[in-house]
C-alpha positions in Angstrom: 0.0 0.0 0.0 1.5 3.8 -1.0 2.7 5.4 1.9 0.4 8.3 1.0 -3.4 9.3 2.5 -5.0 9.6 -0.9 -7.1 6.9 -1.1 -10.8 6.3 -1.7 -12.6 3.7 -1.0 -16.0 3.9 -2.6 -19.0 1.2 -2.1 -22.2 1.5 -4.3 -24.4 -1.9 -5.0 -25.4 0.3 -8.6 -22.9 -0.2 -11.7 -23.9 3.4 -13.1 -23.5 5.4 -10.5 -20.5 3.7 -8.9 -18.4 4.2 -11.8 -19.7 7.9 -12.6 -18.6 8.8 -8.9 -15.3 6.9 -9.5 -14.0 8.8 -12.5 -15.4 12.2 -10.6 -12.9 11.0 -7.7 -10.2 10.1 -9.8 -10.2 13.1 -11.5 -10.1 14.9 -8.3 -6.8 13.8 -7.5 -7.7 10.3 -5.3 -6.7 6.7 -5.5 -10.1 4.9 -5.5 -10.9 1.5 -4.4 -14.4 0.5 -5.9 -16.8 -2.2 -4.2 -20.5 -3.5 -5.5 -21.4 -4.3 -1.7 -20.2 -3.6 2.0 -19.1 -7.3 2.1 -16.9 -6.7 -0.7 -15.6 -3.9 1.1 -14.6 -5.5 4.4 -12.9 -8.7 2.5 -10.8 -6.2 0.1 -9.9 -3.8 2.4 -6.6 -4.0 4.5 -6.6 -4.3 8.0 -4.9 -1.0 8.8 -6.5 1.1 5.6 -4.6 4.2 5.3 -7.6 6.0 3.1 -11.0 7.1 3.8 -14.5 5.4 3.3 -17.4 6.1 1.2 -20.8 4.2 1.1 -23.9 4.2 0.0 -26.6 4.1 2.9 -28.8 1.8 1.3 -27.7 -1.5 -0.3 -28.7 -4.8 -0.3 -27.9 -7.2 2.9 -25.4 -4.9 4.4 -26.6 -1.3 4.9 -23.6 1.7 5.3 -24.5 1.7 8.6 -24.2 -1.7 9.3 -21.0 -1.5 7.5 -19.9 1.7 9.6 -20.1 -0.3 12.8 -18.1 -2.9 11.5 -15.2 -0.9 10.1 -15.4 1.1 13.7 -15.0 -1.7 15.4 -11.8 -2.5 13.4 -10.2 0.8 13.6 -12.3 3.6 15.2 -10.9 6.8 13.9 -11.2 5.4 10.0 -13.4 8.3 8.6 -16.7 7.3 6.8 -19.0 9.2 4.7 -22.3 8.4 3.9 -24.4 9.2 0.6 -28.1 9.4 1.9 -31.2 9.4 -0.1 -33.6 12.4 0.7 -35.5 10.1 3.5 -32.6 8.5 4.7 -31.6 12.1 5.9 -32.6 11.5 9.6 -30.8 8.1 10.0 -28.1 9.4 8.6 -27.6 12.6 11.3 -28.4 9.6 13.9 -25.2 7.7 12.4 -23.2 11.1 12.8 -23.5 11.0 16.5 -22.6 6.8 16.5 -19.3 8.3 15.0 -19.9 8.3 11.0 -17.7 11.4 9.8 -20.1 13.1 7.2 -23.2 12.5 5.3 -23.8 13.6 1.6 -27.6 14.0 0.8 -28.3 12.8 -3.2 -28.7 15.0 -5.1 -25.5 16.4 -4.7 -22.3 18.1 -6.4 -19.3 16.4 -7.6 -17.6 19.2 -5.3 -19.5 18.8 -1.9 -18.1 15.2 -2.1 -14.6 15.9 -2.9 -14.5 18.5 -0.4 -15.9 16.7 2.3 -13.2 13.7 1.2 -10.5 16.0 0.9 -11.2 17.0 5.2 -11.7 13.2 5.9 -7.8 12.4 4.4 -6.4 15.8 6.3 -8.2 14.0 9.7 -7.1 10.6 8.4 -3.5 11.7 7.7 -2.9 13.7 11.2 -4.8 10.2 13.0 -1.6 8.1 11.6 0.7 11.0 11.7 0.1 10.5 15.9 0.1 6.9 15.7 3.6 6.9 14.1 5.2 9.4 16.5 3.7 6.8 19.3 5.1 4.2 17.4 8.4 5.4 16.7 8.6 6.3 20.3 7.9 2.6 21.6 10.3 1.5 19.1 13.1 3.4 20.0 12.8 2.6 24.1 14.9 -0.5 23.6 17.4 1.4 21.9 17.2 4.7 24.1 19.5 6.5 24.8 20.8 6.4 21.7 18.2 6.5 19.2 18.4 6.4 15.2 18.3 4.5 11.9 20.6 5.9 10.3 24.1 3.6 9.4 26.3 5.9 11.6 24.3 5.4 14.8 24.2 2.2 14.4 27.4 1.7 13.6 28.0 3.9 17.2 26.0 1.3 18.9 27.5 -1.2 18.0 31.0 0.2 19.0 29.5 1.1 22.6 28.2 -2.5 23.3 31.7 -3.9 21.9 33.6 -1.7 24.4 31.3 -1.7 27.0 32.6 -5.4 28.2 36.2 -4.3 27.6 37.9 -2.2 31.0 39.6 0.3 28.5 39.1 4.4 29.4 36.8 5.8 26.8 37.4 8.8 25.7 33.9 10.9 23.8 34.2 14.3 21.3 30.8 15.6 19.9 29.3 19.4 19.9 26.8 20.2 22.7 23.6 18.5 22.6 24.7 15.6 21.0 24.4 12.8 24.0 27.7 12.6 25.1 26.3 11.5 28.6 23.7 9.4 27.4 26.5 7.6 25.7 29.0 7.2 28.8 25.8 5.8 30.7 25.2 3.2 27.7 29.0 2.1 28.3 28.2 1.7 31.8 24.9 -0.1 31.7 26.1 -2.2 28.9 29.1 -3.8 30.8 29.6 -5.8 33.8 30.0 -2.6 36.2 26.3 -1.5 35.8 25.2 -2.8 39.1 27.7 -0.2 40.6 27.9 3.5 40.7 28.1 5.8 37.6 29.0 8.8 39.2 28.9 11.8 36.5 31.1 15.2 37.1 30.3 18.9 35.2 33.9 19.4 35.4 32.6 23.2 34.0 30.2 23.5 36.4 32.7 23.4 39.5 34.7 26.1 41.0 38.5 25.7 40.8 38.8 25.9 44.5 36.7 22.6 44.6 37.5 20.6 42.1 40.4 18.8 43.5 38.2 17.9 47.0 35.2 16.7 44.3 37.0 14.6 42.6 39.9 13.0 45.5 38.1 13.5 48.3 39.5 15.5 51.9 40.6 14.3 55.5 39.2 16.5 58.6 41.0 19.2 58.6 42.7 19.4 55.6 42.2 22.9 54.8 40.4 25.8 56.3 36.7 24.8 56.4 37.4 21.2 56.1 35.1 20.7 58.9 34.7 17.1 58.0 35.6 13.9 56.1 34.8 14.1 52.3 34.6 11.1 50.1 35.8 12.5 46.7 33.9 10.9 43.4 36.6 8.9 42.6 36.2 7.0 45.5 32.7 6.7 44.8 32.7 5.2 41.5 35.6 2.6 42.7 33.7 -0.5 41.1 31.9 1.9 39.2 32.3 4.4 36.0 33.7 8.1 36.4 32.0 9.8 33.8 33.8 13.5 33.0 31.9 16.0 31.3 33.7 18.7 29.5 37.6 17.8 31.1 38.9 20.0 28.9 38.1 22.8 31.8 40.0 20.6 34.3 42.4 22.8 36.2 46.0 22.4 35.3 47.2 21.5 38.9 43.8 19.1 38.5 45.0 17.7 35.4 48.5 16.6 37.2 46.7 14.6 40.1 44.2 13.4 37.5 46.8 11.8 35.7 48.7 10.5 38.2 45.3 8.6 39.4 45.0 7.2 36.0 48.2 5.6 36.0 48.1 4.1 39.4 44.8 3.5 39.8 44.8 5.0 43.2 43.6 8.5 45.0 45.0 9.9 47.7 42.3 12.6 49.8 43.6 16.0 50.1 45.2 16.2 54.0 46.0 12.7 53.7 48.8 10.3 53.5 47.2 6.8 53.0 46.6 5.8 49.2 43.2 4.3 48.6 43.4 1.4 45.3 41.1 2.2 42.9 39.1 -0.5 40.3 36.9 2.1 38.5 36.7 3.0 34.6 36.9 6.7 33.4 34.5 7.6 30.7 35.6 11.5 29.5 34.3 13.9 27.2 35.2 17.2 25.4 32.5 19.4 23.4 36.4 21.1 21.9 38.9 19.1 20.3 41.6 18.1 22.8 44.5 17.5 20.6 43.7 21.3 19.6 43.5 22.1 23.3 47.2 20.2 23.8 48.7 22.6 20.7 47.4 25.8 22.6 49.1 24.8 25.7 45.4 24.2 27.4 45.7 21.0 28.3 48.2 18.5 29.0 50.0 16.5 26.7 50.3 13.3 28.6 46.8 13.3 30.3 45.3 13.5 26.5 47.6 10.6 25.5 46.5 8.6 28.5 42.6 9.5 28.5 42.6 8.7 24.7 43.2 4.9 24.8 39.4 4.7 22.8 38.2 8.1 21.3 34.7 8.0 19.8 33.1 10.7 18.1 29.4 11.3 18.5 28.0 13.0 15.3 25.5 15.9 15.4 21.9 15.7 14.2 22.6 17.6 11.2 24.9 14.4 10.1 22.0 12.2 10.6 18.5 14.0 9.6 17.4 11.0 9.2 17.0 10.6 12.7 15.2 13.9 13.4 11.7 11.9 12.7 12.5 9.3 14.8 13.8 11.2 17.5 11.4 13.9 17.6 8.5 11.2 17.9 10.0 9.8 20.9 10.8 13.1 22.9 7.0 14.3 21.7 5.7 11.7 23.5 7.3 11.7 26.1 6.1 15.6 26.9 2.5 14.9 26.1 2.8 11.7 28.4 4.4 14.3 31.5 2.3 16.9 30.8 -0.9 15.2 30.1 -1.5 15.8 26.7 -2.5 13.9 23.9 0.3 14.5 20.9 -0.7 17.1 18.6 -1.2 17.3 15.3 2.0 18.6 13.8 1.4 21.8 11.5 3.4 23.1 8.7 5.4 24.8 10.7 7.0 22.2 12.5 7.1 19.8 9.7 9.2 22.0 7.5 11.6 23.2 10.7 12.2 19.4 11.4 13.3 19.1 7.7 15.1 22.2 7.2 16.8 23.2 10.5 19.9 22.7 11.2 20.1 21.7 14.9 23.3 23.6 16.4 22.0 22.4 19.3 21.9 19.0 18.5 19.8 16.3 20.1 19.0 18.6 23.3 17.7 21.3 21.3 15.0 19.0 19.9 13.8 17.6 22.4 12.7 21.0 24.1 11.4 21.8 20.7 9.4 18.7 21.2 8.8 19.5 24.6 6.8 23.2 23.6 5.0 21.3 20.5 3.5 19.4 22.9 2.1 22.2 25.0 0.8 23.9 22.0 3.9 26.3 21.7 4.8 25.2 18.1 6.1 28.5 17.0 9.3 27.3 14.6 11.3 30.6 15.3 10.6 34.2 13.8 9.3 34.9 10.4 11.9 35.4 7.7 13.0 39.0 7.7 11.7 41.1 4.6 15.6 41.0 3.4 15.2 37.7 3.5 12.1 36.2 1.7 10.5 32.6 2.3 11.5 29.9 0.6 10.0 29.6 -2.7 7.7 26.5 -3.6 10.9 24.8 -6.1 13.0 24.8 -3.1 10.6 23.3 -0.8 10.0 20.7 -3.1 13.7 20.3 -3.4 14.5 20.0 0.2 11.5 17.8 0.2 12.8 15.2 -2.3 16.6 15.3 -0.4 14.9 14.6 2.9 12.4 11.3 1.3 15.7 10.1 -0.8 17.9 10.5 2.4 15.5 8.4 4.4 15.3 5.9 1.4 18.8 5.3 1.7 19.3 5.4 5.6 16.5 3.1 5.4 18.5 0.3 3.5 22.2 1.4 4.0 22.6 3.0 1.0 21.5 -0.3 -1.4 20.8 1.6 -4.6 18.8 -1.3 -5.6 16.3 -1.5 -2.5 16.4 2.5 -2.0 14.7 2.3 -5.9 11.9 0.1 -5.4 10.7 2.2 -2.0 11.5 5.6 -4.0 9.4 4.2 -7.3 11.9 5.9 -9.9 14.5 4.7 -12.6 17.8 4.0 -11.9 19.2 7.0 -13.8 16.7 9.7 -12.6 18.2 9.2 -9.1 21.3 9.4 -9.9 20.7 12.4 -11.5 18.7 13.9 -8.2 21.7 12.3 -6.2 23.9 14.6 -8.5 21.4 17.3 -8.5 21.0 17.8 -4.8 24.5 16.7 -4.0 23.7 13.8 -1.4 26.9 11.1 -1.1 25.4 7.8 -1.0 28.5 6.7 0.5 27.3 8.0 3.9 24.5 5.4 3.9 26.8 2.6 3.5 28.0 0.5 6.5 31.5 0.1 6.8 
C-alpha cells in the first residue's frame, strides 16, 4: 500500500452510479478503491487502511451503517462518509452522533463530495501521523538513549556495546547536545560494572577551589573549612564508571593529580597520606577538540595521550536527519505523556523546521522543541526578515525530495537497488537527483 493518504474507498451496490462517482474521484486527484457491496468492502480492504471510506446508505444485505459499525469496530478513527437518499436524511444525522464522519444527501455536487473527502484524508492523515510518532517512540525505548536508523548510529552502537565489556578508558568528542552522557551511561549499563555507581562530574560547572576535593576526596582538617571527612567521586565510583563532562576545563594543577590517578589507579584525599586502590573506569568527554587544546598549551600533553586509549566521536543531528523523525516522535511523546496531553497534530510549521533546520544544538535542542509542540507552543522561530524572503515552492520541493531520498537510503544502507523500489523511480533519474542535490550515498553505507 502507498505510503500516502490519498485513497478512496468507494462502495455503491449500482454499476452506473459507482463508476460515474469513480472517475469524478479520480479526476479529483484520489486513489479509488471500488466495491458492489459492504461485504466486498470488508474482505478487500486492508486491516490498517490508510484511506477514507465512502458508502452508499442503502444497499442490499449490508446497509452503510451496518457496515460503519463494522469498520469502527476494526479501527475507530477510520473516517466514513455516507451518501443518503432524501429520506434517509434523519438516519443518517443519527449515524453522525454513533461516529460516522459526514453525510452527503443525493442530489448532490461532484464538489461537496470531494470537499468533504478531501477534510476526511487531512483528519485521516494527522490520526496516523500520531500513531507513528507513538510508534516510533515505543520503538526506540529499547534502543534509548541512543536513538536512530541511520548507518552511523548504528554503527556507534554497536561500537558502545563492543567496548562496554572491555575495561579500556573511553574517551567521547561531539558538539553540545549531541548525547555525550547518554552515551557514557550506555558504556556503563552495557558492561559488567552497571550494578555499581556511575558517578557523573560537570567538570565546567565546578569552581577551581573545589575541584580537587570533588574529585579526590578530603581528610578532617585538611584545609580551612574542612570541617569534616569528604569522600571524593573517585572514590565513589571505585567498582563503578567516572564519567567527566567537559575535562577539557580541568584545572592544570587538577589535570597533574588526575593523571597520576590514571596511572596508578589509586587516589590519595587531600590532608591525607594513605593511598586508597582504585578499580573504576573513566568515561571522558570534550564538546572542543583536545588534541587542539594540547597545541594551545590548554591541556596536557600526557593526560590527553593517557585519556585517549578509545576516542569515539558522536556526530551531530545535522549528520543524521534522518533521525530527526525518529527522535522527535520519541521526545514528543514523552512531553505529552508528562504533561498530560495527547500528541498534537503537527502543522506546517513544524514539519518544515524538522526538515530544514539545522540543529546547532543537536539532540537537546530537539527535544525541548518537542517539549513546547506538545504544550501547543509550536512556534518554529521568527518569520523570515523582509531581506530575507521565504523559501519559494521549487526549493521546498527540493528540500522535500533530499529529505524522502535520504531516508530511502538510511533506510537500507545505501542499497541503490532497494532505495529504488521504496523511492518508485528509474535507476538513472536518481542518480541524477543524487547529483542534482548533492547527497553522497557513501554515507548510507556500513563500513
Amino acid at each position: 500500500m502507498p505510503n500516502a493518504v490519498n485513497q478512496v474507498a468507494f462502495i455503491d451496490d449500482d454499476a452506473d452510479l459507482r463508476g460515474a462517482n469513480v472517475q469524478t474521484l479520480q479526476l479529483a486527484g484520489f486513489e479509488v478503491l471500488p466495491f458492489d457491496s459492504a461485504e466486498a468492502a470488508l474482505a478487500g480492504l486492508p486491516a490498517q487502511f490508510r484511506g477514507v471510506v465512502v458508502s452508499d446508505i442503502r444497499m442490499p444485505r449490508m446497509d452503510g451503517r451496518q457496515l460503519f459499525r463494522r469498520l469502527r469496530d476494526q479501527d475507530a478513527d477510520l473516517p466514513v462518509i455516507l451518501i443518503t437518499g432524501h429520506a434517509d436524511v434523519a438516519e443518517a444525522v443519527e449515524a453522525l452522533h454513533e461516529g460516522v464522519y459526514d453525510f452527503v444527501a443525493k442530489p448532490y455536487a461532484a464538489e461537496r463530495l470531494v470537499s468533504s473527502i478531501r477534510r476526511a484524508l487531512e483528519k485521516r492523515r494527522l490520526v496516523l501521523e500520531n500513531r507513528q510518532l507513538r510508534a516510533d517512540a515505543q520503538s526506540a525505548q529499547g534502543d534509548w538513549p541512543l536513538i536512530g536508523q541511520t548507518p552511523v548510529m548504528e554503527r556507534l552502537r554497536a561500537t558502545l556495546r563492543q567496548l562496554a565489556e572491555a575495561e579500556v578508558d573511553v574517551l567521547l568528542e561531539g558538539e553540545t547536545g549531541v548525547g555525550k552522557a547518554l552515551a557514557a551511561r550506555a558504556l556503563h549499563s552495557w558492561s559488567r560494572r552497571r550494578d555499581r555507581e556511575f558517578v557523573a562530574v560537570d567538570c565546567a560547572a565546578l569552581p577551581a577551589t573545589m575541584i580537587e576535593s570533588e574529585l579526590f576526596g578530603h581528610e578532617l582538617g585538611a584545609f580551612s573549612g574542612a570541617v569534616r571527612q569528604r569522600i571524593g567521586r573517585l572514590q565513589t565510583a571505585d567498582r563503578g564508571t567516572l564519567f567527566l563532562d567537559e575535562v577539557e576545563t580541568l584545572p592544570a594543577q587538577a589535570q597533574g593529580k588526575f593523571l597520576r590517578v590514571l596511572e596508578e589507579r589509586e587516589v590519595t584525599p587531600l590532608g591525607g597520606n594513605v593511598a586508597r586502590t582504585l578499580d573504576v573506569r573513566i568515561v571522558a568527554a570534550a564538546k572542543t577538540d583536545l588534541a587542539e587544546a594540547v597545541r594551545k598549551g590548554l591541556f596536557r600533553e600526557d593526560l590527553f595521550h593517557r585519556l585517549d586509549v578509545v576516542r569515539l566521536r558522536i556526530p551531530p543531528l545535522r549528520e543524521r536527519r534522518a533521525d530527526v523523525p525518529l527522535l522527535f516522535g520519541h521526545f514528543v511523546a514523552r512531553a505529552a505523556e508528562r504533561f498530560g496531553r495527547t500528541i498534537p497534530p503537527l502543522g506546517d510549521a513544524v514539519r518544515w523546521r524538522l526538515l530544514h533546520h539545522d540543529w546547532p544544538g543537536n539532540v537537546r535542542e530537539l527535544a525541548h522543541f518537542a517539549q513546547r509542540v506538545a504544550l501547543g507552543m509550536d512556534d518554529p522561530g521568527p518569520a523570515p526578515s523582509p531581506d530575507e524572503p521565504a523559501p519559494s515552492l521549487p526549493r521546498r520541493v527540493a528540500a522535500y525530495e533530499v529529505h524522502l531520498i535520504e531516508e530511502a537510503l538510511a533506510g537500507c544502507h545505501g542499497d541503490v537497488r532497494s532505495a529504488l523500489e521504496i523511492l518508485g523511480i528509474p535507476r538513472k533519474t536518481f542518480y541524477d537527483k543524487l547529483e542534482r542535490h548533492g547527497v553522497d550515498i557513501n554515507a548510507f553505507r556500513a563500513p
